[in-house]
N, C-alpha and C positions, 0 to 999 in steps of 0.2 A: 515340474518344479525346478526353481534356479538352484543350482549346486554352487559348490566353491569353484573360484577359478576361470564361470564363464564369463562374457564377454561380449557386452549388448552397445551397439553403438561408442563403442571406444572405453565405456564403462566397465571396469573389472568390476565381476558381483559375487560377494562373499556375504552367501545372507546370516544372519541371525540365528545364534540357536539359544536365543531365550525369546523369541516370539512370543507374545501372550496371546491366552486360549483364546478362543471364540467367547466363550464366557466373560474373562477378564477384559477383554477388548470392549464387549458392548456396557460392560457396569462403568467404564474409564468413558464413553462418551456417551453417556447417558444425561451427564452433566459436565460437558469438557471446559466448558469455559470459555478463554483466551490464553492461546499459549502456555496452558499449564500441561496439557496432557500433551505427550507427543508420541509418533508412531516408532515401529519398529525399528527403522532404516534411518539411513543417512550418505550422503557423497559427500565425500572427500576429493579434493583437485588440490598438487602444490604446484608452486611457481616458484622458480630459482633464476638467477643472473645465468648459470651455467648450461641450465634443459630446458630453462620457459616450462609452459606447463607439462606436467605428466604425474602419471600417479594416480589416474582417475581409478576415483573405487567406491561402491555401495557396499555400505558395511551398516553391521551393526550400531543404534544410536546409543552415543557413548558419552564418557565427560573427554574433554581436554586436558592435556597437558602442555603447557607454557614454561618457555625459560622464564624466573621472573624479570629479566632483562629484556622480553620481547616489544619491540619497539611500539604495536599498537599499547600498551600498556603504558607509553611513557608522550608518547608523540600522535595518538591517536587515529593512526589512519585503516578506517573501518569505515564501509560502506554496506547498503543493503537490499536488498528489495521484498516487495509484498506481492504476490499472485494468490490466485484460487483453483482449485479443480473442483467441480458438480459433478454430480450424481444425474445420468441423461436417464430418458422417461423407459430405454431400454435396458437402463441397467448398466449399461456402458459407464467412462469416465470421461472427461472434456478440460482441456486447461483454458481458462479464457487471455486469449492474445500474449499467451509468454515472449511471444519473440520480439513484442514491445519492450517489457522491462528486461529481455534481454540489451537490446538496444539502452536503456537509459541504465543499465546497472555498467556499461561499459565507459556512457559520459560522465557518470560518479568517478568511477576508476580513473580517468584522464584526469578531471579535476585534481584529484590526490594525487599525482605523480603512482599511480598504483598501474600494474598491467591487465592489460584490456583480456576479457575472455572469450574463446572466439566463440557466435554466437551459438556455432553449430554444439558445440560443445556445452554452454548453456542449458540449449532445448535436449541434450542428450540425458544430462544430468534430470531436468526433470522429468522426461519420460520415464527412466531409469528408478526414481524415488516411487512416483505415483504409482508404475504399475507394480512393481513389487508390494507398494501400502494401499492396492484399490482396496484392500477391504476396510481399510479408515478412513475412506471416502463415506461421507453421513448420506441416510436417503433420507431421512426426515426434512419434513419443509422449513424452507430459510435456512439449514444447514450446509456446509461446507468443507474443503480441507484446505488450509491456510498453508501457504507455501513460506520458506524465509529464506533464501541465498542471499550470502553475507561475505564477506572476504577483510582479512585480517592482517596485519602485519606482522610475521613470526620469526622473523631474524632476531637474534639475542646478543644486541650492539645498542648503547646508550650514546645514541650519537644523533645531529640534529640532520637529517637527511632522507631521503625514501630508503627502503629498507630494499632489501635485496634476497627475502625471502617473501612468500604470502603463501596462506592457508584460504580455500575457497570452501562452501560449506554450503549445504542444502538440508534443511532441516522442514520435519511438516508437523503440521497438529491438527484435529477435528476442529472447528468452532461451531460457536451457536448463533444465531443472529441477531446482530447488533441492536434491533429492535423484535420483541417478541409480544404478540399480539398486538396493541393499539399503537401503532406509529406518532411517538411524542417528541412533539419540537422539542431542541434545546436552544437553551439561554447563553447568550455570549458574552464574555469581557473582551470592549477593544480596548487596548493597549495600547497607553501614549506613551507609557515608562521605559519600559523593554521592544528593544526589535529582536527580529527573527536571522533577516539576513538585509545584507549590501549591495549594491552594484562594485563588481568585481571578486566579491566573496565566493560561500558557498550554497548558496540559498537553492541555485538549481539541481544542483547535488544532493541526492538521499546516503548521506553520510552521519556517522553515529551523531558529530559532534553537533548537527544543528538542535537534535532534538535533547542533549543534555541542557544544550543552553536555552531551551522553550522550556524547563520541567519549571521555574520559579513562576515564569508569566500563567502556565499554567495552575500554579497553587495560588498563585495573586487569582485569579478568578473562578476558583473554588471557593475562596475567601469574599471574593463579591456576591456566591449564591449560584453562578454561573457554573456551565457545561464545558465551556472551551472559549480559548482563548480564539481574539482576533487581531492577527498582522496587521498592522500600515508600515507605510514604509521607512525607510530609515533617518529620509534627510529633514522631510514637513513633517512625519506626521501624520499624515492626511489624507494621503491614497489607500483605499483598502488593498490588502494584497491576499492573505488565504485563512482558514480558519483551521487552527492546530498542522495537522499534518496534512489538510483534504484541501480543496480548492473550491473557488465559493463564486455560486450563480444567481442572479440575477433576474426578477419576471418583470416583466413591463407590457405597455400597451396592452391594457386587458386580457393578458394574458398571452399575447401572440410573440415576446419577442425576449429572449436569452441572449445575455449577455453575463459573461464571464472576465476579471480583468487579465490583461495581457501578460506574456510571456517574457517580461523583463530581464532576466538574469538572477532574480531573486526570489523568485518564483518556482513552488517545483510543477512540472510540468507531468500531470497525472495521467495515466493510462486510461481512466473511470473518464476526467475531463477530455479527453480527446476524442471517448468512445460517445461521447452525448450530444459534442461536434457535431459530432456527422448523424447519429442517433434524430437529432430534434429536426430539422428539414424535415425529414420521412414524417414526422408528427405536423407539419402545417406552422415548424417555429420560424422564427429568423432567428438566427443567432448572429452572435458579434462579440469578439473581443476587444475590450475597451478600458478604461477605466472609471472608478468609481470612489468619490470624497465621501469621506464620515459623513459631510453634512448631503450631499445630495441621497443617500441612503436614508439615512434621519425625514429629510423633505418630501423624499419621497413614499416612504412610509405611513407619513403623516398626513399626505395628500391624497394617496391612496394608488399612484403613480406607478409605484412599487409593488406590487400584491402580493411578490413570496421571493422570499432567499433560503437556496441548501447550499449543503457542503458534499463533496461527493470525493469518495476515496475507497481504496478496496476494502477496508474491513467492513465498514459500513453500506457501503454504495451509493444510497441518498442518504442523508440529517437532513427534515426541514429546519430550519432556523426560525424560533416564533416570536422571539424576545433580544433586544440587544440593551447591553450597559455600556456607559462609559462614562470618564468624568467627568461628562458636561451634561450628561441626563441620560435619559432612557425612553425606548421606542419600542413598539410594536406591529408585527409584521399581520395587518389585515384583524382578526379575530386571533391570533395566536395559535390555530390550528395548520393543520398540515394542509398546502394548499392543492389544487387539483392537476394544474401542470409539473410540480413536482411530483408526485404521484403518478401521472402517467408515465412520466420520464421513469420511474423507479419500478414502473412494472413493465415496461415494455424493455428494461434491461436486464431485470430478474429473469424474462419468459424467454430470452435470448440465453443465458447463461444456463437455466435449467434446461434447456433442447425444447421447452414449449412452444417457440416460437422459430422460424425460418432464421439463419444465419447467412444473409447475400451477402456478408463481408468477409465470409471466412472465420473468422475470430475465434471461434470455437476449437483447438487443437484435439480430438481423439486418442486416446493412451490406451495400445496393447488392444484386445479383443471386447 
């Protein structure tokens, strides 16, 4: 058992003595939710103009304390990232590809004038959280443990500039699966009103501020009946670009050929999306990144051209998409069910993330024994 004081891959570990039972623990994810329940633990990283990072420490999960003068509070510079860790068929734990969104949680930081975290120190931090929270690792099926590293601006200076302190943070929680039992499309609002992001902005940045400024487009399409919103882009109009927070694919040619649109700068560039890349070849796909107009979506749909669109991102994995709105009318994707290339696509990445499946690309990280 970890004591105070030890000392795992540069991580000071000071565990918890209010751990809850065994008991308490399985009634709290019995039904956890999304980010309501969370686990014991938590890492802590600072970063100062004077020591750069140090400080690293698994502590107990606790609230915060903030000057109110702390500059993400006034100037927003807050970034974040999403991972998962499974439950393997032996009992084991597995991170899927951290050292990805370690990688893009450091091009977020560049974007912000914020400091890069080195990566090794990333992956330390989450070995560090998982294996001390394996037992909040869920084994029930489609279950999970959601990871969140986040990094904060906490110098206490109202001044228009990057800060010259930051707070890094690793927090986890059980989830349930985005879909439980029968896999139902959702319906989409595209969005002529509101964009998301710009060329030159922060679109490829997973920073707080994109998704404050997506919460109205998404109640405008709550308000249409819909599930989630749909990007175009900023200058026509016209180009599709991602769906909510996920990134959105494409079926054509009877089924043989995926297509996702490209990596513009306003775009975030998904870990899920990058793993289906390479994923779909191995399935008999083409893939291509390209782009794609409201109306050739609409056309194609309607011709039959098109046979299925999802959305794929970590919380979810796949969304098939069955139904789209917009202000110029509405369309439907085939029969409005969940189509069969998305489907395989979302079990042959499911069977890779649960250890059901052979991992020749590594992907799969191992945590502790």
């Amino acid at each position: 058992m970890t004591t105070a004081a030890d000392t795992k891959g540069g991580i000071e570990t000071v565990p918890s003595t209010s751990r809850r039972s065994d008991a308490e623990r399985e009634a709290l994810m019995a039904d956890p939710g999304f980010g309501r329940v969370h686990t014991d633990h938590m890492v802590a990283i600072r970063w100062s103009v004077e020591q750069g990072w140090h400080g690293a420490k698994l502590t107990a999960y606790e609230p915060l304390q903030l000057d109110p003068s702390a500059m993400v509070l006034h100037y927003g510079q807050a970034i974040f990232e999403g991972l998962k860790a499974y439950r393997q068929p032996d009992g084991g734990v597995a991170v899927f590809r951290p050292e990805e969104n370690a990688h893009r949680f450091n091009r977020s930081a560049a974007r912000l004038a914020m400091p890069e975290l080195p990566v090794e120190l990333f992956m330390d931090a989450v070995d560090a959280l998982v294996d001390a929270d394996r037992d909040w690792v869920p084994t029930a099926e489609g279950q999970s443990l959601y990871l969140r590293p986040f990094m904060i601006a906490t110098e206490a200076q109202v001044g228009m500039r990057p800060a010259h302190e930051y707070l890094f943070l690793l927090i986890a929680f059980p989830v349930t699966p985005f879909f439980s039992g029968e896999i139902k499309p959702v319906t989409v609002w595209l969005s002529d009103e509101y964009v998301r992001a710009a060329q030159g902005g922060t679109g490829e940045a997973k920073c707080a501020g994109n998704y404050a400024g997506s919460l109205l487009a998404q109640r405008q399409a709550a308000e249409k009946g819909c599930d989630q919103v749909v990007w175009l882009d900023a200058v026509e109009r016209r180009w599709v670009e991602e769906m909510g927070g996920m990134n959105l694919f494409f079926v054509s040619d009877g089924g043989t050929r995926l297509m996702t649109p490209a990596l513009t700068g306003t775009l975030l560039p998904g870990v899920v999306r990058d793993s289906l890349l390479q994923l779909a070849p191995e399935l008999g796909l083409t893939v291509e990144e390209g782009r794609i107009s409201v109306d050739d979506w609409r056309k194609g749909a309607e011709d039959g051209s098109i046979s299925e669109v999802f959305a794929c991102g970590t919380a979810a994995v796949i969304a098939p998409v069955g139904h789209a709105k917009s202000s110029s009318g509405e369309w439907t994707m085939g029969d409005g069910s969940s189509g069969e290339v998305t489907l395989r696509l979302r079990s042959a990445l499911l069977d890779l993330q649960y250890g059901r499946a052979a991992d020749p690309h590594g992907w799969m990280r191992r945590v502790g024994s």
